[in-house]
Structures are given as C-alpha cells and as structure tokens.
N, C-alpha and C positions, 0 to 999 in steps of 0.2 A: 504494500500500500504506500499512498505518496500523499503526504499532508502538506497543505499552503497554510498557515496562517498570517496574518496581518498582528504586528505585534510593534509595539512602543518603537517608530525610528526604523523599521524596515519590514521586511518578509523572511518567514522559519519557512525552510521547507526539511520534512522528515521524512525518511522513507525505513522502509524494513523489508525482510525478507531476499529475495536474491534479483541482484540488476543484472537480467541475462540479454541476450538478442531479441528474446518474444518481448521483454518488457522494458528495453530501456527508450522505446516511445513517452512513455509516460513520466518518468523520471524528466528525459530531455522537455516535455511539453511542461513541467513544472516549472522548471530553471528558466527555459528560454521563453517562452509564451506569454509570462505571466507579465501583464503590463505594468505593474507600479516596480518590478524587479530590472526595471532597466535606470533607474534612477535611488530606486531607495538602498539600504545599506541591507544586503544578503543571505543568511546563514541558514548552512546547510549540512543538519542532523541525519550522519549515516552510521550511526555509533550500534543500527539492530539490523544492519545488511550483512549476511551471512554469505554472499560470494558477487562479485562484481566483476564483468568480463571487460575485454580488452577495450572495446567502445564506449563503456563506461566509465571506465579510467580516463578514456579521452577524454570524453565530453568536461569530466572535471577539472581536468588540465588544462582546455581550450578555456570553461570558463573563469578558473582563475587568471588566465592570460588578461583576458579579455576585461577581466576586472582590476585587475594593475591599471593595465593602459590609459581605462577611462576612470583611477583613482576613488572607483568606486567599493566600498567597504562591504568586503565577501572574507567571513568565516566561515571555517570547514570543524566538524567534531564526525571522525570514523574509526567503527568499530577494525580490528585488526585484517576481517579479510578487506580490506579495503587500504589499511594504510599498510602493509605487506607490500603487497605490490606496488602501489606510488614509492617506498621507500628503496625496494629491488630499482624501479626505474628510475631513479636520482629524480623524482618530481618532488617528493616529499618536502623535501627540504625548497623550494618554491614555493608552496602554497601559507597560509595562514592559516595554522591550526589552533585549535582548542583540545585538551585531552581530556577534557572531562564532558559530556552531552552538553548539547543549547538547550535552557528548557525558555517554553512558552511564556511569556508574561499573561498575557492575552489567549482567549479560549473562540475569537473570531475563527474558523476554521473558513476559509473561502474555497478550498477545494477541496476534496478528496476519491482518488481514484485509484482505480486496483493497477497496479504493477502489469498485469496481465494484458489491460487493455492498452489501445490507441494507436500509435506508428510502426512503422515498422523499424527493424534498426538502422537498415538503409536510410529512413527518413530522415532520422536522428543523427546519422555521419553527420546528412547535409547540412543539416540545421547548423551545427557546431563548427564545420568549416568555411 
C-alpha cells in the first residue's frame, strides 16, 4: 500500500510491503503525480518495504536528484531491504536520510492505493527519466 498524506510544511508519503515491477506504478504515481509535491518539502517512509527492485531504487535516486537540483527538501527513512542496496550502489551516501520512521503529524490521508494497482513499470522508467 502507498499513503499520501498532507502534513505540517509538506507531503509523507508511506509505503509497505514489496516495490516490485507489477507495482512500482503506484509508488512512482505517489512521488511524481502528486501536485503540491513539486513545491512542498517531501518525505518518504519506506522503513515497512520488504524488497525493492532495481526501478525502484531508480526512481528514488532520480528523485532525490531531482530534488537537490531544484533545493527542494526531500527526506528518505528505509527499512534495510531498501537501504542495502542504495548503500551496495554508492547512492546511499547521496541521499538525505533519516534512521528512524517519519511519523505523520496530520491524519489528512489524500490518497491511498494498493501497490498492486496502476502503471506499468515501463510507465514509471519514463516518468522518472
């Protein structure tokens, strides 16, 4: 599952369970889609994903790029199968991390959708490149 909420100062987005090919549609349509996340300040709770494949990893990579660039303030809190591999691929040490969960201030949830649904993971390269 993939949670948006709206929270004091920017957008939590949470997910759990596994960011595979069938589902990182959803994940990517969290991060990128979401309109007041091109402006507001970021953070993104994967501290309950229990496997994250290689397009996922991208997409997180692409968008803390992307959020340097334009000085916009993006926190990361990931559970190990996820900072494993960014730390294996010299990303980790790139990003802004947190080691302990984001929790929610705010209980506005604006979205929530199953992992399972939505793009495909082709869709979602594109999205990010």
């Amino acid at each position: 599952m993939v949670h948006v909420r709206a929270k004091a100062g920017g957008i939590l987005v949470t997910a759990d369970g596994d960011v595979d090919p069938c589902s990182l549609g959803a994940l990517c349509g969290a991060l990128e889609n979401e309109p007041q996340s091109r402006t507001a300040a970021l953070e993104i709770d994967l501290t309950r994903v229990s496997f994250c494949c290689t397009d996922g990893l991208t997409l997180l990579m692409h968008l803390s790029q992307r959020c340097a660039e334009s000085h916009r303030p993006c926190r990361f809190a990931f559970s190990r199968a996820v900072s494993r591999p960014l730390r294996l691929l010299g990303w980790l040490d790139h990003m802004q991390i947190r080691d302990e969960g984001i929790r929610s201030d705010a209980s506005d949830t604006r979205r929530v959708t199953s992992l399972s649904s939505g793009a495909s993971a082709g869709s979602a390269r594109e999205a990010v490149t």
